[in-house]
Backbone as a printed PyTorch tensor [residue, N CA C, xyz], in Angstrom:
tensor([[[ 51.3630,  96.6950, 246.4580],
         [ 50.3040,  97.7070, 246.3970],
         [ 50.0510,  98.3180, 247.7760]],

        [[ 49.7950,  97.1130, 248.7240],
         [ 49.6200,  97.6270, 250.0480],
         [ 50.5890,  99.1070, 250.6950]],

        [[ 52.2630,  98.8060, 250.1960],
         [ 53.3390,  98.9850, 250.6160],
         [ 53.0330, 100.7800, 250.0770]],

        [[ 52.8260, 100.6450, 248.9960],
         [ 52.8880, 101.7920, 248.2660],
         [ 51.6730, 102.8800, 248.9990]],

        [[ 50.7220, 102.3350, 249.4730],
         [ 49.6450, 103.0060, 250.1980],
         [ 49.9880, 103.3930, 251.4060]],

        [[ 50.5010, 103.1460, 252.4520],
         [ 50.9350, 103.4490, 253.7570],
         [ 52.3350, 104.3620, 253.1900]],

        [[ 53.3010, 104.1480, 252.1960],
         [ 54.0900, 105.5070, 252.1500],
         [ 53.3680, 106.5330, 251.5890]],

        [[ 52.3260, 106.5360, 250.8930],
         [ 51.6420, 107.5350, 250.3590],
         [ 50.7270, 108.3780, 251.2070]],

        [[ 50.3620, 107.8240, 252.3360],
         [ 49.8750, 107.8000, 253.7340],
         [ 50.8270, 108.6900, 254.5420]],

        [[ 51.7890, 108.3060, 254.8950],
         [ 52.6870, 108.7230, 255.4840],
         [ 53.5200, 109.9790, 255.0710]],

        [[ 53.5050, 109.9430, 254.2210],
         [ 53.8650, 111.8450, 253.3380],
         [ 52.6800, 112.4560, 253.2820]],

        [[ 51.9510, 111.7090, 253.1730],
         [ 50.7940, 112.9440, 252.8410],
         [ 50.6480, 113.4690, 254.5450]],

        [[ 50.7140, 112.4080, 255.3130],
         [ 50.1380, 112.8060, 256.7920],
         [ 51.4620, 113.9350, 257.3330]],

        [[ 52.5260, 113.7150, 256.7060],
         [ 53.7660, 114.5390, 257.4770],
         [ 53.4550, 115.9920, 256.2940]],

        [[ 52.9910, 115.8590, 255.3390],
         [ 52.8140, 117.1340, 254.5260],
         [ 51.6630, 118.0200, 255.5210]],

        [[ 50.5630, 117.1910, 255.7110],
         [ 49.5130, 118.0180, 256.8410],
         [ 50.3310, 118.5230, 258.0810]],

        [[ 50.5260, 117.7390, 258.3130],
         [ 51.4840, 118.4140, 259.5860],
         [ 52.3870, 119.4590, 259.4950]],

        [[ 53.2230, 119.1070, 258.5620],
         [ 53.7970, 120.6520, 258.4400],
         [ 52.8780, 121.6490, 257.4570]],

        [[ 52.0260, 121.5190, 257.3680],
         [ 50.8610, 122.3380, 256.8370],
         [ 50.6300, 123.5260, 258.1100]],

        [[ 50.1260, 122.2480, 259.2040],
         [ 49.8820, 123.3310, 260.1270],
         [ 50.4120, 124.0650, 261.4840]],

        [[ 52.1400, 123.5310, 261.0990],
         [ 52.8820, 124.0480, 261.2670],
         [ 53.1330, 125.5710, 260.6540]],

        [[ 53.3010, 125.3380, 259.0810],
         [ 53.5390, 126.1880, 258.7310],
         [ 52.8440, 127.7760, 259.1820]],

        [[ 51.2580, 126.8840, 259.0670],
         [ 50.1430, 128.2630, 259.4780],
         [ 50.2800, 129.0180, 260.5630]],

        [[ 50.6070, 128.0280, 261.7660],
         [ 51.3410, 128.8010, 262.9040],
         [ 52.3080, 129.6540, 262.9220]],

        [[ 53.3530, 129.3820, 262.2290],
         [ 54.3170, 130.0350, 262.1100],
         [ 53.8810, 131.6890, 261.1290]],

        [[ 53.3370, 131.0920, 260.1860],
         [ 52.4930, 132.3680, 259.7810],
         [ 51.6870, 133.2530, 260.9030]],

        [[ 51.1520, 133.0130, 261.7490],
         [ 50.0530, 133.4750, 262.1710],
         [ 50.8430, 134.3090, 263.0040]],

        [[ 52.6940, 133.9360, 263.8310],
         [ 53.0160, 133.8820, 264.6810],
         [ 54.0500, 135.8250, 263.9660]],

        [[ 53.6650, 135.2930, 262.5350],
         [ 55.0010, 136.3530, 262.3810],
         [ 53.8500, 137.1590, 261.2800]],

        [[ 52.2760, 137.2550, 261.9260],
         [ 51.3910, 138.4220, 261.0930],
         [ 52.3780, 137.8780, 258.9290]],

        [[ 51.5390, 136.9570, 258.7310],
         [ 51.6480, 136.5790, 257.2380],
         [ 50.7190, 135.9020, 257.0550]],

        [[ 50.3400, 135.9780, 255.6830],
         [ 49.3960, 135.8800, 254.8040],
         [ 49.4700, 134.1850, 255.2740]],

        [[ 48.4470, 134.0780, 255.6360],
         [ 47.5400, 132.7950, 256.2470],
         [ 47.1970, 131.5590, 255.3640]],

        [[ 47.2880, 130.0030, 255.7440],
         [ 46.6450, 129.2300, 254.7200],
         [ 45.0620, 129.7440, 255.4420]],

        [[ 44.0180, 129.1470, 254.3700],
         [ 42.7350, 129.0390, 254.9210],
         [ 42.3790, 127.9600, 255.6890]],

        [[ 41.1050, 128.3390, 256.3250],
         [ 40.7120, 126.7770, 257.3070],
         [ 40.4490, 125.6240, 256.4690]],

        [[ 39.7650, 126.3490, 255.0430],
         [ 39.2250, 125.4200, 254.2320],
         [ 40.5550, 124.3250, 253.9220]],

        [[ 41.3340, 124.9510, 253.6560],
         [ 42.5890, 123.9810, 252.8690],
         [ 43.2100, 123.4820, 254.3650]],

        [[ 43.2040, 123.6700, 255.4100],
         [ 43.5360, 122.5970, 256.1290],
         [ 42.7500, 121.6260, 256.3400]],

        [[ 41.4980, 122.1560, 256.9710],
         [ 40.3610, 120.8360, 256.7290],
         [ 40.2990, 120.1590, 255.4320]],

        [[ 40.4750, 120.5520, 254.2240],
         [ 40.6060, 119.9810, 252.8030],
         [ 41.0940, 118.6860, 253.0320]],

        [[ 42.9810, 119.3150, 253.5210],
         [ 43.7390, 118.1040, 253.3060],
         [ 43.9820, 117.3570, 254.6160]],

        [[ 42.9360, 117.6390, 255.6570],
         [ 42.8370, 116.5460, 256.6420],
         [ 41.9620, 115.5970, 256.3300]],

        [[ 40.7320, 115.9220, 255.5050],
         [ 39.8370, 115.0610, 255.2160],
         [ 40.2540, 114.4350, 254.0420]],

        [[ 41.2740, 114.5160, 253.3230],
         [ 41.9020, 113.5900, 252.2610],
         [ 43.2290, 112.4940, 252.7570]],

        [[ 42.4550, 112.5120, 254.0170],
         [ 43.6900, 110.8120, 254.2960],
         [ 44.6420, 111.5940, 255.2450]],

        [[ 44.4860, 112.7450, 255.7000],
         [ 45.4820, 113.7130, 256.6720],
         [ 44.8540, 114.1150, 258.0230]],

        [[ 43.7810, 113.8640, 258.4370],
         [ 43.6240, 113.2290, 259.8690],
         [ 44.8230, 113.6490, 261.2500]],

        [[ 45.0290, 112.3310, 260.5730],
         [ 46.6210, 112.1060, 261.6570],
         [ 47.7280, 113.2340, 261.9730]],

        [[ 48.0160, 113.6280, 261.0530],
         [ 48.9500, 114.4240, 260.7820],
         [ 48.1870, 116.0010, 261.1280]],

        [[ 46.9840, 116.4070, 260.7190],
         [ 46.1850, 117.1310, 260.9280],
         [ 46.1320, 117.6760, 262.6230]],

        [[ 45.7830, 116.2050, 263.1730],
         [ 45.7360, 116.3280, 264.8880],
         [ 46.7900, 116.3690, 265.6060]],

        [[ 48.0890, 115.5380, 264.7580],
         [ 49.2950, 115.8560, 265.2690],
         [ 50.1140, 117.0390, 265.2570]],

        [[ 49.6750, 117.7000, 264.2680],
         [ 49.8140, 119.3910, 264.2150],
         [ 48.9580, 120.0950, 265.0470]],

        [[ 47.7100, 119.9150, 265.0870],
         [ 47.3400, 120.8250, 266.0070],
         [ 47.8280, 120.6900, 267.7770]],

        [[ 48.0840, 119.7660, 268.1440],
         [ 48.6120, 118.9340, 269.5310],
         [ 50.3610, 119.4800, 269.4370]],

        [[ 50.6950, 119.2310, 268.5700],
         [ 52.3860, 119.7250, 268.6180],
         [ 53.0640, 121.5810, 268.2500]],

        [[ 52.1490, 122.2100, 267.8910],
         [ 52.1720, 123.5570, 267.5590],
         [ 51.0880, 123.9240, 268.0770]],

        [[ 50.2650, 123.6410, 268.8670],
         [ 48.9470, 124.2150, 269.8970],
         [ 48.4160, 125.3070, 268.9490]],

        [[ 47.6440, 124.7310, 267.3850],
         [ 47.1570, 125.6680, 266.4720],
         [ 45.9560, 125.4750, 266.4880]],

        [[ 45.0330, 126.4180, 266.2780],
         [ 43.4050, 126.1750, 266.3210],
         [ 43.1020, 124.9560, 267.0260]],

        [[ 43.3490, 124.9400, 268.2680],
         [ 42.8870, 123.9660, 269.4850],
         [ 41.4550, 124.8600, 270.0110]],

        [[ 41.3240, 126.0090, 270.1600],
         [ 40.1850, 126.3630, 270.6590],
         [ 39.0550, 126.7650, 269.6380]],

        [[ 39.3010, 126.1760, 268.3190],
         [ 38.3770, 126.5530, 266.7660],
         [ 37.4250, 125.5310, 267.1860]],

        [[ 36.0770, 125.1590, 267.3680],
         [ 35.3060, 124.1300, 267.7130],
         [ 35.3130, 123.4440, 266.5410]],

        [[ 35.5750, 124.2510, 265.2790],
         [ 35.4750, 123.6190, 264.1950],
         [ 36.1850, 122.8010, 263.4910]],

        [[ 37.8430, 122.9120, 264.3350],
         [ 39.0030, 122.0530, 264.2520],
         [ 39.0890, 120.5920, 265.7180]],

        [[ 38.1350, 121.1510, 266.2540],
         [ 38.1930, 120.3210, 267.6720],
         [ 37.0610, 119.0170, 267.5280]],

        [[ 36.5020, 119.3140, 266.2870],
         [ 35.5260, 118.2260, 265.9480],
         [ 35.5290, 117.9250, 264.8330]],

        [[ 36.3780, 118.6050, 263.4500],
         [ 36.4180, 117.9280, 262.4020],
         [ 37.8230, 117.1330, 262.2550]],

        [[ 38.5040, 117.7190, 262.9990],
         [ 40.3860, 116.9780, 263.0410],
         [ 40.0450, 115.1020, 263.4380]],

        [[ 39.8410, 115.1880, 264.8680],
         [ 39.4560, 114.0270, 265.0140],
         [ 38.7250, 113.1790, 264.4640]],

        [[ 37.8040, 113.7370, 264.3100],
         [ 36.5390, 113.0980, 262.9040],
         [ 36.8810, 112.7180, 261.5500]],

        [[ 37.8500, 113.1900, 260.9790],
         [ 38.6060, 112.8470, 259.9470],
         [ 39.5190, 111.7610, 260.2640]],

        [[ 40.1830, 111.9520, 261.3490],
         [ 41.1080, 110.6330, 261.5310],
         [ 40.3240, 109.3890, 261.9680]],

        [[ 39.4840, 109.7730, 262.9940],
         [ 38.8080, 108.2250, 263.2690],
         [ 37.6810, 107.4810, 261.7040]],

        [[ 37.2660, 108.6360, 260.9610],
         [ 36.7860, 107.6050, 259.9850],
         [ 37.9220, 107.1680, 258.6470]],

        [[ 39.1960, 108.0080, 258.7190],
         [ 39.9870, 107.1220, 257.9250],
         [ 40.2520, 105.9300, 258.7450]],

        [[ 40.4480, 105.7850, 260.1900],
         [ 40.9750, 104.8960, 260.5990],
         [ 39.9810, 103.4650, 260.5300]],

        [[ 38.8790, 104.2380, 260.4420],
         [ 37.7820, 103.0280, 260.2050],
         [ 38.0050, 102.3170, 259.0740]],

        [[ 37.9200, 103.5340, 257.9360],
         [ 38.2740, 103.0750, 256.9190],
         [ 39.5490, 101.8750, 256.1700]],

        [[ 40.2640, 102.4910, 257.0780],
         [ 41.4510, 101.2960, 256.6990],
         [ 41.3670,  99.9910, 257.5320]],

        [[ 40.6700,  99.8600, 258.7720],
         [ 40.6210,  98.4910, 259.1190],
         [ 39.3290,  97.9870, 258.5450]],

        [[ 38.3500,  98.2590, 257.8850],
         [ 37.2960,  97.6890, 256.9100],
         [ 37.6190,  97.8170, 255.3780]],

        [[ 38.6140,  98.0140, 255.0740],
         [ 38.7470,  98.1820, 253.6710],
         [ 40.4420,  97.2550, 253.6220]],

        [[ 41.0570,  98.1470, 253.8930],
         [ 42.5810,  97.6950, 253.6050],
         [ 43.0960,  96.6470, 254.4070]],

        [[ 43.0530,  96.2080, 255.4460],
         [ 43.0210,  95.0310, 256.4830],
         [ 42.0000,  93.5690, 255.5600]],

        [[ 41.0020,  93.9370, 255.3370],
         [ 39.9610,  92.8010, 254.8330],
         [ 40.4500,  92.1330, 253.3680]]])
């Protein structure tokens, strides 16, 4: 069960990432845009990680205050989450 949760983890976090990859690349070549909502969506559904690792590796909405405090904020309370829940 455990096993199955950390790969489910792990795609989902590399799907965010190239999420906001992708948006960059949109943004970069004037095309129809994801929204903020659906990136924050699927950072706050367990994509965190992948979330911040996109914004840090494609330098995307780094100066959005609204990505500069909900990105991280999403990852540190999944991360909470999994050492009080899934660890115990």
């Amino acid at each position: 069960m455990i096993d199955i949760f950390y790969i489910v983890y792990f795609i989902w976090n590399m799907f965010v990432f190239f999420l906001m990859g992708l948006d960059k690349y949109k943004a970069k070549h004037h095309l129809y845009r994801i929204s903020e909502a659906t990136l924050l969506g699927c950072a706050a559904l367990f994509g965190g990680f992948g979330g911040c690792l996109g914004m840090v590796c494609f330098h995307h909405k780094t100066k959005k205050r609204k990505f500069q405090i909900l990105m991280p904020l999403a990852f540190v309370l999944q991360l909470s989450f999994y050492l009080l829940v899934i660890i115990d």
